[in-house]
PDB file of N, CA, C and O in Angstrom:
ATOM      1  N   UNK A   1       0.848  -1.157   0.000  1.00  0.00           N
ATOM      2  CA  UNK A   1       0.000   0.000   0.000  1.00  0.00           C
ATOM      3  C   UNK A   1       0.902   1.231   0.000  1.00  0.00           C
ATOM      4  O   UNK A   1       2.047   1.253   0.451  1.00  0.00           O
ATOM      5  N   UNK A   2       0.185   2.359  -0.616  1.00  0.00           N
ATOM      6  CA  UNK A   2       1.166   3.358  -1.001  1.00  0.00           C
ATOM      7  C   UNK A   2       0.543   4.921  -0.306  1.00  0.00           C
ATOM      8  O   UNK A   2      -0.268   5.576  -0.961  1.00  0.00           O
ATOM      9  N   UNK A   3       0.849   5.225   0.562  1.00  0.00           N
ATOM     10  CA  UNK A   3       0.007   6.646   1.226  1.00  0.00           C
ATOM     11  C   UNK A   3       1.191   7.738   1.829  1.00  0.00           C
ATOM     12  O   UNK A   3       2.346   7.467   2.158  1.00  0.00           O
ATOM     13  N   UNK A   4       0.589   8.887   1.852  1.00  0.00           N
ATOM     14  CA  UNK A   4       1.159   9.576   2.780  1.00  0.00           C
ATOM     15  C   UNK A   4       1.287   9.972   3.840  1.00  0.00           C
ATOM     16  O   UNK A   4       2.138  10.774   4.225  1.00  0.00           O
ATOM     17  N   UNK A   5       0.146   9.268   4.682  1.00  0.00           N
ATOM     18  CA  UNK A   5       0.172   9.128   6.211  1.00  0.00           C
ATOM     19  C   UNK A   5       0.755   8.092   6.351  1.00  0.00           C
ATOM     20  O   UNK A   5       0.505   7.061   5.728  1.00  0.00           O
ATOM     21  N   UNK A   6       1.988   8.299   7.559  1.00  0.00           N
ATOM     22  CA  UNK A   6       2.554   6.754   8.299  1.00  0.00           C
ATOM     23  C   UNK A   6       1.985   6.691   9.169  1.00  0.00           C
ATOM     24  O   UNK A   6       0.949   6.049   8.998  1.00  0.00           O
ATOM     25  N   UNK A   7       2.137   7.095  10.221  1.00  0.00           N
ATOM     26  CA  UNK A   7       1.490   7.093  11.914  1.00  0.00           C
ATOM     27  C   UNK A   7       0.482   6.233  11.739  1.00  0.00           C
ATOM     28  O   UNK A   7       0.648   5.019  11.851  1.00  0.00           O
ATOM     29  N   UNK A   8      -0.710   6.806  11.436  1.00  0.00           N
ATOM     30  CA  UNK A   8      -2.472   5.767  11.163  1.00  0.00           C
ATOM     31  C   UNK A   8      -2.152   4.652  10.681  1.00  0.00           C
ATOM     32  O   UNK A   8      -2.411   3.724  11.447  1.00  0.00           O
ATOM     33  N   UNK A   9      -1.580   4.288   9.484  1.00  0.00           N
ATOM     34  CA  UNK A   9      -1.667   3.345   8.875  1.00  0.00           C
ATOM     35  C   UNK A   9      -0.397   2.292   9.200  1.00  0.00           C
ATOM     36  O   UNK A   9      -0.209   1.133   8.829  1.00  0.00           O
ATOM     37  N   UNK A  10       0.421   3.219  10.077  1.00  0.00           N
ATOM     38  CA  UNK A  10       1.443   1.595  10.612  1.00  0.00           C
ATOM     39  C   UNK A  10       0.571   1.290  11.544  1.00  0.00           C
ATOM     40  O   UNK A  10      -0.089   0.273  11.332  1.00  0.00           O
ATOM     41  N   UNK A  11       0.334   1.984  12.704  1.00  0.00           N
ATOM     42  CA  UNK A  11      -0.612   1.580  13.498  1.00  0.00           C
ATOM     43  C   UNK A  11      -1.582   0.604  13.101  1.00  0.00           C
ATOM     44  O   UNK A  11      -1.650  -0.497  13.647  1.00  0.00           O
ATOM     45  N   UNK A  12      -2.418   1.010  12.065  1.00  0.00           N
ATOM     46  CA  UNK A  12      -3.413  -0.145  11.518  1.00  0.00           C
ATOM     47  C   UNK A  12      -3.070  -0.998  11.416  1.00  0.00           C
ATOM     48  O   UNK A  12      -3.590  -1.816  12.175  1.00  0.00           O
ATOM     49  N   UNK A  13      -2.008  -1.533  10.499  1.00  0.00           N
ATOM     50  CA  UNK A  13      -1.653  -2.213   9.926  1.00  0.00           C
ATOM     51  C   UNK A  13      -0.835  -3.095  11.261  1.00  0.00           C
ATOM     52  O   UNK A  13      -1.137  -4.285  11.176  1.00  0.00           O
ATOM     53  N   UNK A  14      -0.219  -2.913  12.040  1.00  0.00           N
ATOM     54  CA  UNK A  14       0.495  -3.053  13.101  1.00  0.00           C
ATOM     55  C   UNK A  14      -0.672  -4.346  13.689  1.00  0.00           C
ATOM     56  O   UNK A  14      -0.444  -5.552  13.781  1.00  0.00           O
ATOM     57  N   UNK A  15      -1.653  -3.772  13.947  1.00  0.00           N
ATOM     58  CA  UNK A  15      -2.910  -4.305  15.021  1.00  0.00           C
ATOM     59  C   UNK A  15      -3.871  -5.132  14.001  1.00  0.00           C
ATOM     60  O   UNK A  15      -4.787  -5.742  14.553  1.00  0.00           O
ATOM     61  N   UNK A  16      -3.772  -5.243  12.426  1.00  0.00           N
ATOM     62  CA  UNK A  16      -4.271  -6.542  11.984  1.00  0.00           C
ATOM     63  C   UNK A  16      -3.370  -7.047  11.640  1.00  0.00           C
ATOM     64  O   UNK A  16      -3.528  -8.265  11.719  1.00  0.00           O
ATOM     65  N   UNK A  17      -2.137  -6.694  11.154  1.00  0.00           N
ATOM     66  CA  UNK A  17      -1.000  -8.046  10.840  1.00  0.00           C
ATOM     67  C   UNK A  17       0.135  -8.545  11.819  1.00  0.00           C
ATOM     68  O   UNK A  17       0.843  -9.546  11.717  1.00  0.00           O
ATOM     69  N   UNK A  18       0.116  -7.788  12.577  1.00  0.00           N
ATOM     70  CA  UNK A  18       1.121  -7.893  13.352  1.00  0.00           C
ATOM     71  C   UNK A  18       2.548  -7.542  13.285  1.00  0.00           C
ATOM     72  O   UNK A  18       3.433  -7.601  14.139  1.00  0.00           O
ATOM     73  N   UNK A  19       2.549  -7.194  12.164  1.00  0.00           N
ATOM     74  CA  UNK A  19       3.499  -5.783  11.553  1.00  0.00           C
ATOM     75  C   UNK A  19       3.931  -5.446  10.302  1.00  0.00           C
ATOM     76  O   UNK A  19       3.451  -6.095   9.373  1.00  0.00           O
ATOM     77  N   UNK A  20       4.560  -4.763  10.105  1.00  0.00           N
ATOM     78  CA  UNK A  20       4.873  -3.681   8.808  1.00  0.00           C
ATOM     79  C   UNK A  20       6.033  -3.260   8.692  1.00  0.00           C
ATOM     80  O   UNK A  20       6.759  -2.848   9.597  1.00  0.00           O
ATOM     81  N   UNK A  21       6.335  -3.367   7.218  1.00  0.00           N
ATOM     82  CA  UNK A  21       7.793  -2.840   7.059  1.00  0.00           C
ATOM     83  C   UNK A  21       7.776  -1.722   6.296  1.00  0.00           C
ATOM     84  O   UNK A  21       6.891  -1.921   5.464  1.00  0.00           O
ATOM     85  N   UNK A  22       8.248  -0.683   6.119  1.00  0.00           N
ATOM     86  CA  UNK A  22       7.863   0.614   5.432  1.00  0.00           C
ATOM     87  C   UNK A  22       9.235   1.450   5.023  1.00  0.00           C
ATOM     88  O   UNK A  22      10.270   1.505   5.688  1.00  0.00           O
ATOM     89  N   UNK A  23       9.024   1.945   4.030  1.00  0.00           N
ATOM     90  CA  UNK A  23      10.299   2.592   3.108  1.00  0.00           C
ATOM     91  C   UNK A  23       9.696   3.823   2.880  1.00  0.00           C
ATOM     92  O   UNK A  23       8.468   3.845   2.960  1.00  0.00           O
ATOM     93  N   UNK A  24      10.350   4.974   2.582  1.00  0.00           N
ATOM     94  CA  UNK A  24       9.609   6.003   2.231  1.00  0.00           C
ATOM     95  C   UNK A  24      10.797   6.660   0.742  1.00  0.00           C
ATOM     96  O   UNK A  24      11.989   6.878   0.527  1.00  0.00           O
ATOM     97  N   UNK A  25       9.461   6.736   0.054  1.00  0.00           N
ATOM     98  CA  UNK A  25       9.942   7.456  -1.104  1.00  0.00           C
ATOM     99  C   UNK A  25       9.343   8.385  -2.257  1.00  0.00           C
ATOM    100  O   UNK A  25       8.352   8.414  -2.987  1.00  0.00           O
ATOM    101  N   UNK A  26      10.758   9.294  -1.958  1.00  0.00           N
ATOM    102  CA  UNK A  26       9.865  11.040  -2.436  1.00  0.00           C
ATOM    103  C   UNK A  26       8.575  11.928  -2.019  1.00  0.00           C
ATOM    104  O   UNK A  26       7.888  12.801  -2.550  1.00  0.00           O
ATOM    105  N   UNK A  27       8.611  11.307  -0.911  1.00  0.00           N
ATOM    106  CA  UNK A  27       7.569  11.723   0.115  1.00  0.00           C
ATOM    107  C   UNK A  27       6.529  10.835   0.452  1.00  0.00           C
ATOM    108  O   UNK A  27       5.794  11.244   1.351  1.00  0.00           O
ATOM    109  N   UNK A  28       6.216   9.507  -0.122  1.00  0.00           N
ATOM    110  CA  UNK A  28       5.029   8.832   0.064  1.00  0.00           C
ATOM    111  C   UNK A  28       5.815   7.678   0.830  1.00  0.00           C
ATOM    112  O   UNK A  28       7.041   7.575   0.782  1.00  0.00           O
ATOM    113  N   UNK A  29       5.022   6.865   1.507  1.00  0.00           N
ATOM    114  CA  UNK A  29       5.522   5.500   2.535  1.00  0.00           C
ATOM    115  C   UNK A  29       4.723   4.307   2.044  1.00  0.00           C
ATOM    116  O   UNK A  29       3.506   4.133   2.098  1.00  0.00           O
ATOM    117  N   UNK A  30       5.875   3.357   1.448  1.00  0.00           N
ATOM    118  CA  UNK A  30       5.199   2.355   0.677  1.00  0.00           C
ATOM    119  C   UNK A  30       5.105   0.887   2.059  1.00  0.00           C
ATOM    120  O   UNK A  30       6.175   0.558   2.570  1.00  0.00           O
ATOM    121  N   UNK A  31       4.038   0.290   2.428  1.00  0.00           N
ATOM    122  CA  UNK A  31       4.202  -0.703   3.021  1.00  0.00           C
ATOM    123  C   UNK A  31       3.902  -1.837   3.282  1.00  0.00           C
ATOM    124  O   UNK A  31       2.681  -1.989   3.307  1.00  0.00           O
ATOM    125  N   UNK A  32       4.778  -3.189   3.602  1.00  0.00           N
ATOM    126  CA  UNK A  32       4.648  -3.664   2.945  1.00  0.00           C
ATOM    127  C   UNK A  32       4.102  -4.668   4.234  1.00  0.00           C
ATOM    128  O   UNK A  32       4.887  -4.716   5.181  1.00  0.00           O
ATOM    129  N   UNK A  33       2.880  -5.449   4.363  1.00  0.00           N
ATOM    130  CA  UNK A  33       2.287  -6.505   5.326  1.00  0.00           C
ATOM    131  C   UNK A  33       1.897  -7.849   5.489  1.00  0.00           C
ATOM    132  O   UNK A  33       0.850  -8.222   4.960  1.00  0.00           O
ATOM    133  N   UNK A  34       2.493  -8.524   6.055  1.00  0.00           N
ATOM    134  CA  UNK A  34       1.888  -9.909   5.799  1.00  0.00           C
ATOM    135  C   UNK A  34       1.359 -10.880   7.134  1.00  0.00           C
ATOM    136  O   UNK A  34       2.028 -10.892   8.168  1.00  0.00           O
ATOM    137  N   UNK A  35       0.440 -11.467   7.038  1.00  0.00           N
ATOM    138  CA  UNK A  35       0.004 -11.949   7.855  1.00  0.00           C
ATOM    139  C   UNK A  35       0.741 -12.921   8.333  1.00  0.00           C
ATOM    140  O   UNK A  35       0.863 -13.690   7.380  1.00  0.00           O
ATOM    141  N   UNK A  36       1.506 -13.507   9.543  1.00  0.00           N
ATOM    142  CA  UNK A  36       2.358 -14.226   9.389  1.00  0.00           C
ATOM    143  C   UNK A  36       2.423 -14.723  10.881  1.00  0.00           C
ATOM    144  O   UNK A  36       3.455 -15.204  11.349  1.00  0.00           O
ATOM    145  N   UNK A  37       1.260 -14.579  11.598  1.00  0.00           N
ATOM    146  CA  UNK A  37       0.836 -15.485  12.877  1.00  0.00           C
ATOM    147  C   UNK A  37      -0.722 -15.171  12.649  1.00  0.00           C
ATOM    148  O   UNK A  37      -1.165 -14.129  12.165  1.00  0.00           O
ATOM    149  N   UNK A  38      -1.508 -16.332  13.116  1.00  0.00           N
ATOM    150  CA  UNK A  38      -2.566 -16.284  13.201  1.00  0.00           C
ATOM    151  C   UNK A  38      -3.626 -15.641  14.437  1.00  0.00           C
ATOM    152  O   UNK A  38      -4.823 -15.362  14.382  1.00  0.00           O
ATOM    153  N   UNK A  39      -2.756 -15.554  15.420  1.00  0.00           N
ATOM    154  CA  UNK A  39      -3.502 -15.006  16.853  1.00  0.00           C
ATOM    155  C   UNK A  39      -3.327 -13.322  16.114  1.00  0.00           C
ATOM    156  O   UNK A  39      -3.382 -12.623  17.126  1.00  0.00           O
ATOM    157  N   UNK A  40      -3.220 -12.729  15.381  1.00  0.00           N
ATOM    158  CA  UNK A  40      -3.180 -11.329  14.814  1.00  0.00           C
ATOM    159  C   UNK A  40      -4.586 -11.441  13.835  1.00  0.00           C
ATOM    160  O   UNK A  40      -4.761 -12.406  13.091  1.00  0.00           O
ATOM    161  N   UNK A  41      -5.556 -10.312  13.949  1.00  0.00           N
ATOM    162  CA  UNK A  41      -6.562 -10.214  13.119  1.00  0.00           C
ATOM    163  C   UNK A  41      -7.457 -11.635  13.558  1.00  0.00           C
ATOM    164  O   UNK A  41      -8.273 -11.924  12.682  1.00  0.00           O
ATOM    165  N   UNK A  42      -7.459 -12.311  14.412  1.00  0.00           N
ATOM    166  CA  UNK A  42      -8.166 -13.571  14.641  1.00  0.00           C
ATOM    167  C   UNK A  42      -9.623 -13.646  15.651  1.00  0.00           C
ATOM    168  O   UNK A  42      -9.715 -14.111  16.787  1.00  0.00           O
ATOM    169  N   UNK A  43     -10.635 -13.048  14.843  1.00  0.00           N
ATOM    170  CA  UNK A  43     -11.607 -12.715  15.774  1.00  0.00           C
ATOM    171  C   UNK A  43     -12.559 -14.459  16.177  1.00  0.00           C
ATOM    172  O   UNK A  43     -12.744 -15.416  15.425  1.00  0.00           O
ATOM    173  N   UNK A  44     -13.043 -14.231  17.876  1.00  0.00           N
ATOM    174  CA  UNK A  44     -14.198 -15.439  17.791  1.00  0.00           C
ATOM    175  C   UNK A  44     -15.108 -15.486  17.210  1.00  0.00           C
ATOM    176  O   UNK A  44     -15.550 -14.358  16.991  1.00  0.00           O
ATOM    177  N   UNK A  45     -15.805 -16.429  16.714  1.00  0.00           N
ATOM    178  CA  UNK A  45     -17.163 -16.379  15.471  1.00  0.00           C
ATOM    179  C   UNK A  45     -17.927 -15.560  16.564  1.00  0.00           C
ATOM    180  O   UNK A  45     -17.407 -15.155  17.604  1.00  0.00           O
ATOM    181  N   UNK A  46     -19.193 -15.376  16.205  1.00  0.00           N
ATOM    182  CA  UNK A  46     -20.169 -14.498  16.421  1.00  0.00           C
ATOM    183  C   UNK A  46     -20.974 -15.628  16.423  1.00  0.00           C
ATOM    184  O   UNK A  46     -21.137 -16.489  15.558  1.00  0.00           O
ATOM    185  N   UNK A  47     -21.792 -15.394  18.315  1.00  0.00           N
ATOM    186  CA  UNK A  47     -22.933 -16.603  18.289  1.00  0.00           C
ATOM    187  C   UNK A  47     -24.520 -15.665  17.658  1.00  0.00           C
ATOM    188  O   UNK A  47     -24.284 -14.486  17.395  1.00  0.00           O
ATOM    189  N   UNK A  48     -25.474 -15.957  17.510  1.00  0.00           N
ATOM    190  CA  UNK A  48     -26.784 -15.555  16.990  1.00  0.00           C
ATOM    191  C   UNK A  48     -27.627 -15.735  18.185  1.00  0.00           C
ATOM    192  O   UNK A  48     -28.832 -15.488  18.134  1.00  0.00           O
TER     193      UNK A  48
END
């Protein structure tokens, strides 16, 4: 993903993947995420 806010979006990105690697270039912060434990982003089903 390619933006010019870092702060928000490492953060985001931080708290569903469990982290982020980020480069910045010519002013924009490209970054890059992968899911790579499962207890990250792992919600309980939803009872009815």
């Amino acid at each position: 993903m390619v933006t010019k806010r870092r702060e928000w979006y490492k953060n985001k990105l931080i708290s569903v993947f469990g982290g982020v690697e980020i480069h910045e270039t010519d002013g924009y912060f490209v970054f890059i995420a992968e899911r790579r434990c499962l207890k990250y982003a792992n919600k309980a089903p939803r009872r009815a």
